[in-house]
MARTI-800204 format. One record per residue (C-alpha): x, y, z; residue number from 1. Coordinates in nm, 3 decimals. Each point is the difference from the previous one (the first is absolute). Layout:
        X        Y        Z  seq
        X        Y        Z  NUM
...
***
This chain:
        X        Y        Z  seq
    0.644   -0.441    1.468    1
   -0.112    0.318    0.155    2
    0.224    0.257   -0.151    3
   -0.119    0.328   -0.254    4
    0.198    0.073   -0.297    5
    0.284    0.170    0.223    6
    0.012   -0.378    0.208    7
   -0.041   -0.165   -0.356    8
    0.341    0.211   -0.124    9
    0.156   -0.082    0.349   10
   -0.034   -0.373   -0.101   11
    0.196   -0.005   -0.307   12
    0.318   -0.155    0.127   13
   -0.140   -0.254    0.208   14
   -0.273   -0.107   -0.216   15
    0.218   -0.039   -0.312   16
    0.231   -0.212    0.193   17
   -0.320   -0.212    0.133   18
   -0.148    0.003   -0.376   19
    0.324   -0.141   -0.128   20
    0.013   -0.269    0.270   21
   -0.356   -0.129   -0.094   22
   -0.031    0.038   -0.365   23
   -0.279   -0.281   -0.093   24
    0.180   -0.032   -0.351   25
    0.271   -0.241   -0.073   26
    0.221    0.059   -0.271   27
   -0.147   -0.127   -0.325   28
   -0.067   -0.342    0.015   29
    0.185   -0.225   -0.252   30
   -0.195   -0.228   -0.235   31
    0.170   -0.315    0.112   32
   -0.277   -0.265   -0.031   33
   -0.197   -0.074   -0.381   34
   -0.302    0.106   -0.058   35
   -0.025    0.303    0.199   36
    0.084    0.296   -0.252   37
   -0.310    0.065   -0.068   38
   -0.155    0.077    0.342   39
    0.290    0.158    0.129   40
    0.046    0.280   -0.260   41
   -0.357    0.012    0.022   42
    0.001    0.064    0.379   43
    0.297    0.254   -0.058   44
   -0.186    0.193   -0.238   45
   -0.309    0.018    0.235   46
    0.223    0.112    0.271   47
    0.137    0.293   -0.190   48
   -0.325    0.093   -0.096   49
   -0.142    0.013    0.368   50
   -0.223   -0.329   -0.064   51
    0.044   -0.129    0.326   52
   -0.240   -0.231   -0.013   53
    0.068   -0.141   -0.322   54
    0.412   -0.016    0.098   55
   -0.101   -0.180    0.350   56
   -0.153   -0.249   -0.249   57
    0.274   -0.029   -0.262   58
    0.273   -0.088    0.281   59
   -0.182   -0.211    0.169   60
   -0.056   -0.186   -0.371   61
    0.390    0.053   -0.059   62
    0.089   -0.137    0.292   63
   -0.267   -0.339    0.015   64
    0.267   -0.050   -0.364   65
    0.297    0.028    0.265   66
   -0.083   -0.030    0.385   67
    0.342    0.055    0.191   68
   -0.008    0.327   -0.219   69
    0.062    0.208    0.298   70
   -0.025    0.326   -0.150   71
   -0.295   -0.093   -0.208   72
   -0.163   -0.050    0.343   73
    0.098    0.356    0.152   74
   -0.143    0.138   -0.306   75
   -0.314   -0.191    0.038   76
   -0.002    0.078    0.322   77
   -0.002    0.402   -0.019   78
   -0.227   -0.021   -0.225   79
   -0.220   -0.219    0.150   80
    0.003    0.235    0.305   81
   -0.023    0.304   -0.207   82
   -0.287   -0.073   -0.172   83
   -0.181   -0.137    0.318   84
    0.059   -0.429   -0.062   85
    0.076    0.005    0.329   86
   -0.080   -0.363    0.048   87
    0.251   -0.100   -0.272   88
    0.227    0.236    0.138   89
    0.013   -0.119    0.329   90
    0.033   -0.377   -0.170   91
    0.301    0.117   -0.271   92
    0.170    0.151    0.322   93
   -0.017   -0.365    0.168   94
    0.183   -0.151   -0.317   95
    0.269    0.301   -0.029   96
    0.033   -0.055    0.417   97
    0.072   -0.336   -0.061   98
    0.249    0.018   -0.327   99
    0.182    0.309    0.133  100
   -0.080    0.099    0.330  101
    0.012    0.374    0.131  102
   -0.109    0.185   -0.311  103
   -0.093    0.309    0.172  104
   -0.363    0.074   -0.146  105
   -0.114   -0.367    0.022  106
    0.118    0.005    0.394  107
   -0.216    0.279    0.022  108
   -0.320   -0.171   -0.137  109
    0.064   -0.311    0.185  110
    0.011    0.200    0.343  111
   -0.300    0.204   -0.124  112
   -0.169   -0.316   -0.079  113
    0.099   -0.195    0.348  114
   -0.135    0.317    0.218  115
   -0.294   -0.004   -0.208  116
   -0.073   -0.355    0.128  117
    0.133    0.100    0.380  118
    0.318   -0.148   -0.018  119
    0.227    0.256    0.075  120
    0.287   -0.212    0.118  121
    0.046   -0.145   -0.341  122
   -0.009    0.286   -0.098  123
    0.259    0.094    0.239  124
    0.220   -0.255   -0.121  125
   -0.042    0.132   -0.374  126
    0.052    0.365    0.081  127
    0.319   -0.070    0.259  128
    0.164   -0.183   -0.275  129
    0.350    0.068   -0.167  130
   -0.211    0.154   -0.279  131
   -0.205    0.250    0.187  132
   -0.249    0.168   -0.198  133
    0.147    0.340   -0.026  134
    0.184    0.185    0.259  135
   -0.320    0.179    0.065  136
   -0.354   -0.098   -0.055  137
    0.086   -0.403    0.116  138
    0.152    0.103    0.285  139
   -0.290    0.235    0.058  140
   -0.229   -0.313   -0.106  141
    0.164   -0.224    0.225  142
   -0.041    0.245    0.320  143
   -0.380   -0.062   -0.064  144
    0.074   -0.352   -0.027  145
    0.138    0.025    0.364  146
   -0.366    0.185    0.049  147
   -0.163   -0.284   -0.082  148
    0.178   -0.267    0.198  149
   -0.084    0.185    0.266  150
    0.361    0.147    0.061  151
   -0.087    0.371   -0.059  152
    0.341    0.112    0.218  153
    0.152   -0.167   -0.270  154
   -0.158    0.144   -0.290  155
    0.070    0.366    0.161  156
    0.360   -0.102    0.056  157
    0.045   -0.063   -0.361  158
   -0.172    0.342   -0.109  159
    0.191    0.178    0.266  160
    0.323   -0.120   -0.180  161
   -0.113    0.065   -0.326  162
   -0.093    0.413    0.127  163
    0.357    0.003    0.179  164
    0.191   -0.195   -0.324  165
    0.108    0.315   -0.140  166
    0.129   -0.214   -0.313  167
   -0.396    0.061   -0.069  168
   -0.012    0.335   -0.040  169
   -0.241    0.234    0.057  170
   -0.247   -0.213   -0.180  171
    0.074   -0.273    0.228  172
   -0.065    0.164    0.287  173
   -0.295    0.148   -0.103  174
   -0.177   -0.371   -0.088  175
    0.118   -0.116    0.335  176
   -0.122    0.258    0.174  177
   -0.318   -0.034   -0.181  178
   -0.048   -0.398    0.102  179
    0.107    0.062    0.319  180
   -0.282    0.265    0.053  181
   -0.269   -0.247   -0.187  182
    0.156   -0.303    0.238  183
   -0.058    0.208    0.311  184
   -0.311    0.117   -0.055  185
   -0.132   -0.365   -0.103  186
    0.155   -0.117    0.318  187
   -0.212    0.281    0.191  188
    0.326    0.238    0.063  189
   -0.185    0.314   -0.132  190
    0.251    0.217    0.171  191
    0.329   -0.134   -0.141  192
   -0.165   -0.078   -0.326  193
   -0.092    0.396   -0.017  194
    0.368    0.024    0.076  195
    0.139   -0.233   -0.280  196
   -0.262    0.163   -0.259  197
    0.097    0.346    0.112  198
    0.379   -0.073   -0.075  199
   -0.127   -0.153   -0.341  200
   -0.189    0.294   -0.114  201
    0.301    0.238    0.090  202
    0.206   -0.186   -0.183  203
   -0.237    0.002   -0.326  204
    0.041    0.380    0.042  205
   -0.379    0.016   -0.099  206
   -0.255   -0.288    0.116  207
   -0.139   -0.214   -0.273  208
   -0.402   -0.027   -0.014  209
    0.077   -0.410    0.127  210
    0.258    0.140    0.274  211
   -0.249    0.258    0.135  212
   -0.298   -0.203   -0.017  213
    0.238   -0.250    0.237  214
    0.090    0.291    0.186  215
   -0.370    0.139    0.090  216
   -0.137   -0.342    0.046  217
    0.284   -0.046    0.271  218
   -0.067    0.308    0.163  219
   -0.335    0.002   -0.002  220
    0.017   -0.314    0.196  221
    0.220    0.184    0.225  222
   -0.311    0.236    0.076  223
    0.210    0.281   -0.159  224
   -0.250    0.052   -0.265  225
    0.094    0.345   -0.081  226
    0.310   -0.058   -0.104  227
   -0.148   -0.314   -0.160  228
   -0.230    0.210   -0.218  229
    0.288    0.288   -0.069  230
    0.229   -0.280   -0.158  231
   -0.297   -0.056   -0.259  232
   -0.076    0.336   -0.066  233
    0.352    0.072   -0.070  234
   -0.016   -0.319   -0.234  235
   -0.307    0.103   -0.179  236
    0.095    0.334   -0.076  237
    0.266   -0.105   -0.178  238
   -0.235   -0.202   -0.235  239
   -0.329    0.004   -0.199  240
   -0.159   -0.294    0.179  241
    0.110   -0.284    0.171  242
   -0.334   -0.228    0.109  243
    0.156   -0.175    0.265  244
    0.147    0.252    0.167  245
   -0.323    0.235   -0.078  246
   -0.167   -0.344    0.200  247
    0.246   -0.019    0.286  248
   -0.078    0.371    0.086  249
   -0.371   -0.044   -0.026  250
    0.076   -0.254    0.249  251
    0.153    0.199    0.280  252
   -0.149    0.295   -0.057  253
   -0.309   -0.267    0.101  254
    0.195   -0.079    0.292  255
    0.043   -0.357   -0.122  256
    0.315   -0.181    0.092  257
    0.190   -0.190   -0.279  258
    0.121   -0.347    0.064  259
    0.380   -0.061   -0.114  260
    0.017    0.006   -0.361  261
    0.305   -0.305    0.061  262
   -0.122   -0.291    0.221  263
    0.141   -0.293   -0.208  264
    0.362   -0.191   -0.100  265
   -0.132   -0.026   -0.298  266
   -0.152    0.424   -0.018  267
    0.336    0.112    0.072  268
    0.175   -0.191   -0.267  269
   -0.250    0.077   -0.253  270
    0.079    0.369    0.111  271
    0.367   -0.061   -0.076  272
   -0.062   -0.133   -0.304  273
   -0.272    0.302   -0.133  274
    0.261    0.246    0.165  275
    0.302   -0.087   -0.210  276
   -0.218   -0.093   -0.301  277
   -0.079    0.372   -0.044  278
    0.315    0.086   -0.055  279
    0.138   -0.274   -0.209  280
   -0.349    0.072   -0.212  281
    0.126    0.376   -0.122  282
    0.376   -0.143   -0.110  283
    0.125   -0.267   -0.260  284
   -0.045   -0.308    0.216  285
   -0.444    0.040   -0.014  286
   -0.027   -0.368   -0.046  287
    0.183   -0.046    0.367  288
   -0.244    0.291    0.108  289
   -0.306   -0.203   -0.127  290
    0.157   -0.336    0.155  291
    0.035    0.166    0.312  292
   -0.369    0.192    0.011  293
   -0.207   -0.401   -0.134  294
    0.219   -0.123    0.305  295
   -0.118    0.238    0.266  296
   -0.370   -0.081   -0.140  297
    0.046   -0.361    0.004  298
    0.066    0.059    0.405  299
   -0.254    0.264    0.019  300
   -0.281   -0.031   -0.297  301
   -0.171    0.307    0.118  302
    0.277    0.217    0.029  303
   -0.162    0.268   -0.280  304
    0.264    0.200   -0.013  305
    0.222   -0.279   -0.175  306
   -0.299   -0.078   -0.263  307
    0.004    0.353   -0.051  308
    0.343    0.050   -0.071  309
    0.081   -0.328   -0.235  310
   -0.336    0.178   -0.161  311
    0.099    0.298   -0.072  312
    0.350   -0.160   -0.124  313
   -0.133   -0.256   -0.197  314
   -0.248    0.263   -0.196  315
    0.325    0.290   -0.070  316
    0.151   -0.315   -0.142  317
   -0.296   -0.076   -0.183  318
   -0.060   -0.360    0.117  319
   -0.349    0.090    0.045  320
   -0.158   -0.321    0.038  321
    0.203   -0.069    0.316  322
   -0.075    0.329    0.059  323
   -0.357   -0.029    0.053  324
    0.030   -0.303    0.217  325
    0.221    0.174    0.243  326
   -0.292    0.270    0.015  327
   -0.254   -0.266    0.043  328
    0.188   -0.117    0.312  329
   -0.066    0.314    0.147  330
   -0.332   -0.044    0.247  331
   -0.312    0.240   -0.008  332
    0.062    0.099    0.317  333
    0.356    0.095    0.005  334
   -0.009    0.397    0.047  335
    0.243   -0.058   -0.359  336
   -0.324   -0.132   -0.238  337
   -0.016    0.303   -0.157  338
    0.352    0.021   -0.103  339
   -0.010   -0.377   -0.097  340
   -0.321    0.053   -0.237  341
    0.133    0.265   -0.160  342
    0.371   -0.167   -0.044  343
   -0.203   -0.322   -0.198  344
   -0.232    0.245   -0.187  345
    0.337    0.165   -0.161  346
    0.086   -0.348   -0.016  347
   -0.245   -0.111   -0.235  348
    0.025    0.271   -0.196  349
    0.362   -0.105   -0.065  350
   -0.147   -0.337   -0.111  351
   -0.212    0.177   -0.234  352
   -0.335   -0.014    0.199  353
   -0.100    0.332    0.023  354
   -0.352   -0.014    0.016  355
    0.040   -0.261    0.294  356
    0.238    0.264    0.142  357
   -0.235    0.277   -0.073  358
   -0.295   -0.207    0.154  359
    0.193   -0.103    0.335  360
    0.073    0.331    0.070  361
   -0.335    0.133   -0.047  362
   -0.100   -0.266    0.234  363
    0.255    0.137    0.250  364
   -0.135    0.368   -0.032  365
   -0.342   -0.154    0.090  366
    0.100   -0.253    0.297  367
    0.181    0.288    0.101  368
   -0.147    0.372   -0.100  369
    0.200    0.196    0.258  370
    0.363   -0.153   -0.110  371
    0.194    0.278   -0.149  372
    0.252   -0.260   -0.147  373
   -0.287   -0.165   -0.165  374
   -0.125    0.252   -0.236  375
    0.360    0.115   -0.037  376
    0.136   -0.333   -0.101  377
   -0.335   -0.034   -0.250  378
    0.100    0.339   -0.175  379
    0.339   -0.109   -0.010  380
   -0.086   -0.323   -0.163  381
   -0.253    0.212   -0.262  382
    0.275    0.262   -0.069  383
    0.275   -0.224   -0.080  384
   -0.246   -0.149   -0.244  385
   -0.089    0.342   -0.146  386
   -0.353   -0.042    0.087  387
    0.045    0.343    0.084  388
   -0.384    0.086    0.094  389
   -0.079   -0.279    0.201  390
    0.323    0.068    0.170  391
   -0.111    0.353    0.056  392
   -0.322   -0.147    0.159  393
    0.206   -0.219    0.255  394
    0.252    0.266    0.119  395
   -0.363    0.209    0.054  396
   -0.074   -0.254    0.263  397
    0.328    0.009    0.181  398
    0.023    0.387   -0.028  399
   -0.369    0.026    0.137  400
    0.144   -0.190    0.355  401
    0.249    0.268    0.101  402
   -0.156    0.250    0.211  403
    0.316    0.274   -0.026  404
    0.237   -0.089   -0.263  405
    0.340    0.000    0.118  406
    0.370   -0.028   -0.154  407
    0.031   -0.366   -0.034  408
   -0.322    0.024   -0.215  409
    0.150    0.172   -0.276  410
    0.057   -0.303   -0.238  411
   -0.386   -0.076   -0.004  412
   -0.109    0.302   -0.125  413
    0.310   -0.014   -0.256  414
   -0.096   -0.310   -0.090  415
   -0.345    0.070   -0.037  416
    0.083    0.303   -0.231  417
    0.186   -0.208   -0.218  418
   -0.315   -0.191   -0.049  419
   -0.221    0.284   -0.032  420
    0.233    0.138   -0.278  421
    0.033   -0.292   -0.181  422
   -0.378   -0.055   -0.009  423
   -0.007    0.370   -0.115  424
   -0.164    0.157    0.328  425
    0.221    0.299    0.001  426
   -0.127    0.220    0.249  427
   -0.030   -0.312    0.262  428
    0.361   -0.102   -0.076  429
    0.147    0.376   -0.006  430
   -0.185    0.028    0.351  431
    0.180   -0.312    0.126  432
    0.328    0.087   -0.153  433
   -0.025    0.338    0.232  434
   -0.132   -0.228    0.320  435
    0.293   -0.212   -0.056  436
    0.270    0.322    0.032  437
   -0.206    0.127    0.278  438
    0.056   -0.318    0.234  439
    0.370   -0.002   -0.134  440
    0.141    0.321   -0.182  441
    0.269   -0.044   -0.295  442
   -0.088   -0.343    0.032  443
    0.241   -0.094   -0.381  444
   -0.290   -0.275   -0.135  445
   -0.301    0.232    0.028  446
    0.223    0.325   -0.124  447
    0.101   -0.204   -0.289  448
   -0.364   -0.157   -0.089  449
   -0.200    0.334    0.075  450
    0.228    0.177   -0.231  451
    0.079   -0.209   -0.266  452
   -0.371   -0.077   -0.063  453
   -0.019    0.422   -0.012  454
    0.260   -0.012   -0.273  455
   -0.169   -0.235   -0.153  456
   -0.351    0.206   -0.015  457
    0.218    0.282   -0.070  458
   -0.113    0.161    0.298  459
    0.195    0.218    0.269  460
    0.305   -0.083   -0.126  461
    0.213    0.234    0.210  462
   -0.124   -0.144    0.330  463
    0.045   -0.342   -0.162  464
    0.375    0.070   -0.038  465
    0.074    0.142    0.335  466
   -0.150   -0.327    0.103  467
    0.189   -0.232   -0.219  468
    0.285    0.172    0.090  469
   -0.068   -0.070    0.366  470
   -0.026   -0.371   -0.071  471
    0.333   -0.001   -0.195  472
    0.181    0.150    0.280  473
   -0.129   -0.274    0.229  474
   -0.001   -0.292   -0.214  475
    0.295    0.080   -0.295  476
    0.044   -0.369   -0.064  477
   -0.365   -0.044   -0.072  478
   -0.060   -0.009   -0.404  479
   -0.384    0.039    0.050  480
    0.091    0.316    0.129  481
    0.234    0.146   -0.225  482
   -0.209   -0.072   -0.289  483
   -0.244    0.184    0.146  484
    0.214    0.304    0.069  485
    0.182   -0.083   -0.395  486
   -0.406    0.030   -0.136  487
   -0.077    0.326    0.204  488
    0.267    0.155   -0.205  489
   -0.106   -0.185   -0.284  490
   -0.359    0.197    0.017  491
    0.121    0.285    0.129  492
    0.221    0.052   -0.355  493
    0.305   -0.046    0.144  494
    0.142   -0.311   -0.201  495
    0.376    0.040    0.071  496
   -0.017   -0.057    0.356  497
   -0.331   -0.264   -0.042  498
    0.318   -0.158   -0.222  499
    0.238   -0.031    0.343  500
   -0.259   -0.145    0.231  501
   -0.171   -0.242   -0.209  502
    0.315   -0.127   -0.100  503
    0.090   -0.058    0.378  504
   -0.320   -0.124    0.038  505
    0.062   -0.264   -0.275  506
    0.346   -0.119    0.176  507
   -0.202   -0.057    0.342  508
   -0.282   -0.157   -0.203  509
    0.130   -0.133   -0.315  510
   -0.296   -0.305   -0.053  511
   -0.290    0.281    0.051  512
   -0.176    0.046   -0.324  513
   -0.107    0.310    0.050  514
    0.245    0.185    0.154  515
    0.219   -0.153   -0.314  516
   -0.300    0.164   -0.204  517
   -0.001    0.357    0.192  518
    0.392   -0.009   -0.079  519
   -0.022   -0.066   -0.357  520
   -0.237    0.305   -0.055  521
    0.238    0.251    0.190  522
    0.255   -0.130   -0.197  523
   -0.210    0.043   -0.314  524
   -0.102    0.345    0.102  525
    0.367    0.112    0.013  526
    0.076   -0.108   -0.371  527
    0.170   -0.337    0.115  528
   -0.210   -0.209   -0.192  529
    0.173   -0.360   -0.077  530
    0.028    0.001    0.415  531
   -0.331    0.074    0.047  532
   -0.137   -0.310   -0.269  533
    0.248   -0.236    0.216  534
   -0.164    0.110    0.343  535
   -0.367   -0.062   -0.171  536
    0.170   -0.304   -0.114  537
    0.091   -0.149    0.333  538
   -0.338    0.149    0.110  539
   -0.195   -0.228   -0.190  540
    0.223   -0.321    0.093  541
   -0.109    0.056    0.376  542
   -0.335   -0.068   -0.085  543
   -0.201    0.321    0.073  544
   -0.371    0.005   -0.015  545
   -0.122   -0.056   -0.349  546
   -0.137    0.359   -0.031  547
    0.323    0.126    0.120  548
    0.173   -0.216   -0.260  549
   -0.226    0.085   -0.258  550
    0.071    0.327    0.019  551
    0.411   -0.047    0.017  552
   -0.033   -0.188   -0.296  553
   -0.190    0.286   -0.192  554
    0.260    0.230    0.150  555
    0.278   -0.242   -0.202  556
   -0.186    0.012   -0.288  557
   -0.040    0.344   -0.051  558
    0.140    0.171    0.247  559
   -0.097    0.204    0.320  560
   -0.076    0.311   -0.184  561
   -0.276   -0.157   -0.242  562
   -0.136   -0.153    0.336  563
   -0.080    0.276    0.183  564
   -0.132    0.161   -0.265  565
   -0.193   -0.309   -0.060  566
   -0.131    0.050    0.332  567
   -0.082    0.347   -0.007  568
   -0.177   -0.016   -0.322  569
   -0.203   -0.288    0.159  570
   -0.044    0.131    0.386  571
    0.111   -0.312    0.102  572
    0.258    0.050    0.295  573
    0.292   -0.117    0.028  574
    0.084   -0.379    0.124  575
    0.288    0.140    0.254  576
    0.014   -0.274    0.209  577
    0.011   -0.063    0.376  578
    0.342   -0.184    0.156  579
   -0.057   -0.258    0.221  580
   -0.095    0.112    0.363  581
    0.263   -0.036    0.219  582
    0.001   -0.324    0.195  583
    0.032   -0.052    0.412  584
   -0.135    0.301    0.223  585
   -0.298    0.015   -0.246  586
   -0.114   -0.283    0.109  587
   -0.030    0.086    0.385  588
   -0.324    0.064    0.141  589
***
């Protein structure tokens, strides 16, 4: 569905309504038949787990122990879709059809299933049932149903009610409005399908990258080509890259002419499907969001953007496997490769197979030298790792292909200087640190990382505070953070007030190890001694580095006194520890 995060929050209402009405799962099944214990606990421990392959198996083992098992078979079924049986899926829906007609989601694959073999009045017939699929995306379905039978008055009747039914809500109307532009302009209607578009993206409040690429394709076959190529650039600003909309502009600014990205029955119910699966993908009903995305590329199979997305799903819920396959479905041509490569090289480094991870990427960088996203993704991949040097090495590469450096660079040369520091190159990671607060000023990551690692050299340690302090003010729920602003204090002498932010720090962090460490040697440095051995203790049972263990364990043994002047006497400097790096803008690029 073509709506940003302000059309996404505009859905809410609607779309919980339409999640409720085609929730895939059944109440539990009940173990009615002998002999079927086994695979059915099995199946409903691989389903709470996020084994959807494994629980599409189970059921469909359960339920061969008790076939009229009806909510065995919608289990089976969402599974089976969800983890891309689609196939079985289509065959379970046939059985649950037959045993208790009008379950919402197998209506839905049945229709999906009859337009994919060009029968779109049986399809018809499923989708003007009693049980409707939905009050929204069957009906939308079923307008490109009318599409295909050749009754496309029809099919625009039925989104025309849908963007007047204000029972929808604005969500409503905005997906009608939508369809209706994608119908037009497959029927050749360029000027009311600019219309229809035009009323969609007002209503989205800001266009979607799918919406405007709709948009400028439509125009654009209007001959308005200006405006065509000011919808994208107003997209693309708004965004680091986009490849097919970076491809679509390429295009006109060619003066090449687009065909109609809808030409199909079948496209526009795919479309439907993808649309509403990215919504139901970021809520609590994600295995109706992958259902819904395998549907619309069982009626389109190169519709990349669906791969992409049950991709990128599949790997944040760590189903890696199924992961990579979605990747793999993505073609070498599609302007998205790049994006798909690097989603199955994180992939199999979830598996475990970094070196194949490593390798494929380095491939990349080669088949493609001049991809920014390639030598950013390999650095990435490195960094996480801690192969710190050789991720230095690929961020050179990616830094070396921007010309002028600009503000949405600023997280490559932070990230780089992370590297740089942690493979003790100093000067190069200082430099970058600076870089990064040039392209964006106060930025709270790099103020907190360029000044904590001067507190820990013991190094400009006013500056470092005024820059902590900075970061505090912008980020005062971050625990990263305040430690670092507790340990300035902590160096600077002043171990009553290191005392009140590293204990915050501990209560937004309480798991760190070594922001439980920092705390317990304010408190010892204030005479509170029993509290400070009980923060080293609960140090050590977050498992911190060994030679950051090591050296809380001499610290219970003897005390932080002796250790320091262990240390001194020695010249060995102190193990103070680095908290973990923040996680999420750090890894922009």
């Amino acid at each position: 569905m073509p709506v940003n995060s302000v059309g996404i929050r505009r859905l809410s209402a609607c779309a919980t309504a339409l999640a409720a009405a085609l929730a895939v799962l059944a109440p539990a099944a009940p173990v009615a038949a002998q002999g079927i214990a086994g695979a059915y606990l099995a199946a409903e421990h691989a389903a709470r787990t996020g084994d959807l392959d494994a629980a599409a198996d189970y059921y469909a083992k359960a339920l061969a122990r008790d076939v009229e098992n009806t909510a065995l078979m919608s289990r089976a079924m969402g599974h089976q879709l969800a983890s891309g049986q689609l196939p079985q899926a289509v065959a379970m829906a046939r059985r649950l059809q037959v045993v208790a007609p009008g379950q919402h989601v197998a209506v839905l694959v049945l229709a999906a299933d009859e337009l994919r073999r060009e029968e779109p009045a049986r399809a018809l017939t499923l989708l003007d049932s009693e049980a409707a699929a939905g009050p929204f995306v069957g009906r939308i379905i079923a307008a490109w149903a009318e599409f295909q039978a050749g009754r496309p008055d029809d099919g625009l009747a039925v989104l025309a009610s849908l963007e007047e039914d204000r029972t929808g809500g604005p969500a409503g109307a905005l997906l009608a409005a939508y369809h209706t532009g994608l119908m037009e302009a497959a029927l050749g209607d360029e000027v009311d399908a600019a219309d229809a578009l035009a009323r969609a993206a007002e209503r989205a409040g800001t266009p979607s990258a799918r919406l405007a690429r709709m948009q400028a394709t439509t125009l654009a076959r209007l001959g308005r080509t200006e405006e065509a190529l000011a919808v994208l650039d107003s997209t693309l600003s708004r965004t680091l890259t986009d490849p097919r909309l970076e491809a679509l502009r390429a295009a006109l600014a060619a003066g090449e002419t687009p065909p109609a990205v809808i030409s199909t029955g079948a496209e526009g119910a795919a479309e439907a499907l993808y649309g509403v699966s990215r919504y139901l993908m970021r809520g609590p009903n994600q295995l109706i969001g992958l259902s819904y995305a395998r549907l619309a590329t069982y009626l389109v199979p190169d519709l990349v953007e669906a791969h992409l997305l049950i991709a990128d799903t599949l790997t944040a819920e760590e189903q890696y496997a199924l992961a990579i396959a979605a990747y793999e479905a993505v073609p070498e041509d599609a302007p998205e490769v790049l994006s798909a490569r690097i989603g199955r090289a994180d992939a199999l480094d979830g598996l475990g197979k970094l070196d194949d991870a490593v390798a494929s990427l380095r491939a990349l960088v080669t088949r493609h030298p001049g991809a920014l996203d390639a030598h950013t993704a390999l650095g990435d991949l490195l960094r996480r790792n801690e192969r710190f040097a050789e991720a230095a090495t690929a961020y050179d590469g990616a830094v070396a292909l921007i010309e002028t450096p600009e503000n949405r660079h600023w997280p490559l040369f932070y990230q780089r200087g992370i590297c740089y520091e942690r493979s003790k190159q100093w000067p190069k990671a200082e430099a970058d640190f600076r870089k990064a607060l040039e392209l964006e000023p106060d930025q709270p990551l790099v103020l907190n990382y360029l000044g904590y690692s001067w507190v820990d050299m013991g190094m400009n340690l006013d500056e470092a505070q005024n820059m902590i302090e900075k970061a505090v003010q912008q980020r005062p729920e971050d625990g990263y953070i305040v430690d670092s602003l507790g340990w300035v204090f902590y160096r600077l002498g002043n171990f009553e007030e290191a005392v009140v932010h590293l204990g915050r720090a501990v209560e937004l962090r309480p798991v760190d190890p070594i922001i439980n460490d920092h705390y317990g040697d304010a408190l010892w440095m204030v005479g509170r001694r029993i509290e400070a051995e009980f923060q080293w203790q609960r140090a050590l049972s977050f498992d911190p580095e060994e030679d950051e263990a090591e050296r809380i364990r001499r610290k219970l043994d003897v005390g932080l006194d002796v250790v320091q002047e262990e240390e001194a006497a020695t010249g060995t400097p102190a193990v103070i520890g680095r908290t973990e790096e923040p996680k999420g803008e750090n890894d922009g690029g």
